[in-house]
C-alpha positions as CSV (number, residue, x, y, z in Angstrom):
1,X,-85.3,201.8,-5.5
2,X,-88.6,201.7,-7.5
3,X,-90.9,204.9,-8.1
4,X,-93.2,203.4,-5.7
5,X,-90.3,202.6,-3.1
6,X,-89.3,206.5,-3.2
7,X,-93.2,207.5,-2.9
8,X,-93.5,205.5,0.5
9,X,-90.1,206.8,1.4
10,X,-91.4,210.2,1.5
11,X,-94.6,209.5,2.5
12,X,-93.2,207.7,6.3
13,X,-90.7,210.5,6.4
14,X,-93.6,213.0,6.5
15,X,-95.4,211.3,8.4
16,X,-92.7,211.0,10.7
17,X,-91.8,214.7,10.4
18,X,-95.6,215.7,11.3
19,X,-95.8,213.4,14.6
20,X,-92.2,214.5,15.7
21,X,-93.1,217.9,15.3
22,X,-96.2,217.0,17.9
23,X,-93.7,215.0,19.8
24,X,-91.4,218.2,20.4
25,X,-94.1,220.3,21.9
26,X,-93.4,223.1,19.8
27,X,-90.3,222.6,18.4
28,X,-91.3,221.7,15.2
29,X,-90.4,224.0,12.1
30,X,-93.8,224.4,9.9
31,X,-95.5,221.9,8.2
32,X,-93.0,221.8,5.3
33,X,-90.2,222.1,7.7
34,X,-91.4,219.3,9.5
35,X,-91.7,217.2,6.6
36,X,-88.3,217.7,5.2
37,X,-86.9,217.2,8.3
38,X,-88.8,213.7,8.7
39,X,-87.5,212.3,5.2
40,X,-84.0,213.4,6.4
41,X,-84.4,212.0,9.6
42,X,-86.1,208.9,7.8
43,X,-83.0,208.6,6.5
44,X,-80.9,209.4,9.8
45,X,-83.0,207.0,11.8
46,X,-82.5,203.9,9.2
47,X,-78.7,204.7,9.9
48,X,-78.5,204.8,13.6
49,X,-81.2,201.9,14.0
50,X,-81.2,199.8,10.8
51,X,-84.4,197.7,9.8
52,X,-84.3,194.6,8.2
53,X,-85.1,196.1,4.1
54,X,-86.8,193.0,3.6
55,X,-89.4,192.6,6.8
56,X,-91.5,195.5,5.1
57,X,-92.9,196.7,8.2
58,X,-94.7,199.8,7.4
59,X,-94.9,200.3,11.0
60,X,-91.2,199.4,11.9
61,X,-90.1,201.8,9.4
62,X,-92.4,204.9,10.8
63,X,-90.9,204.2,14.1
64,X,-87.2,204.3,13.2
65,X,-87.9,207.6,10.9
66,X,-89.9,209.3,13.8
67,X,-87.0,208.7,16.1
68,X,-84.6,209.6,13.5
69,X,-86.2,212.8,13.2
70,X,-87.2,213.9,16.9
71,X,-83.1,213.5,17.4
72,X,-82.7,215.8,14.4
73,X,-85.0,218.3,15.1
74,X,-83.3,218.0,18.8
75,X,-80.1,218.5,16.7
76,X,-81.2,221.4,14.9
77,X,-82.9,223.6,17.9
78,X,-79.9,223.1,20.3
79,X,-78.0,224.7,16.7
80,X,-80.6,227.4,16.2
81,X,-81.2,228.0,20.2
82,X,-77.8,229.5,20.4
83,X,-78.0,232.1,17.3
């Protein structure tokens, strides 16, 4: 992956983390929180719901990290919830 592929990686994962912290109505963990947990569920999204690489959908590839990371942050509060 080029420089610029990794700088748009982070940039929808943010992104991502930002709306699904909205999304969760409070679930969210902090703005950093949120963002880390939107490139990480960038990445868990493109696993459970791969995207063509090639179609380049800037959109297509928001989508599948938001929904990657509202099921993470899901993940992560049932986790938390019972500490």
């Amino acid at each position: 992956m080029s420089g610029l592929g990794w700088i748009l990686w982070l940039i929808v994962g943010g992104l991502a983390g930002l709306i699904s912290g909205k999304l969760m109505r409070g679930e969210g963990f902090g703005l950093f929180g949120n963002i880390i947990v939107g490139v990480v569920g960038g990445w868990f999204g493109g696993w459970i719901l791969p995207v063509d690489p090639h179609s380049g959908s800037f959109f297509g590839s928001l989508i599948t990290a938001i929904i990657g990371a509202v099921i993470l942050q899901w993940i992560v509060s049932l986790v938390t919830r019972n500490r």
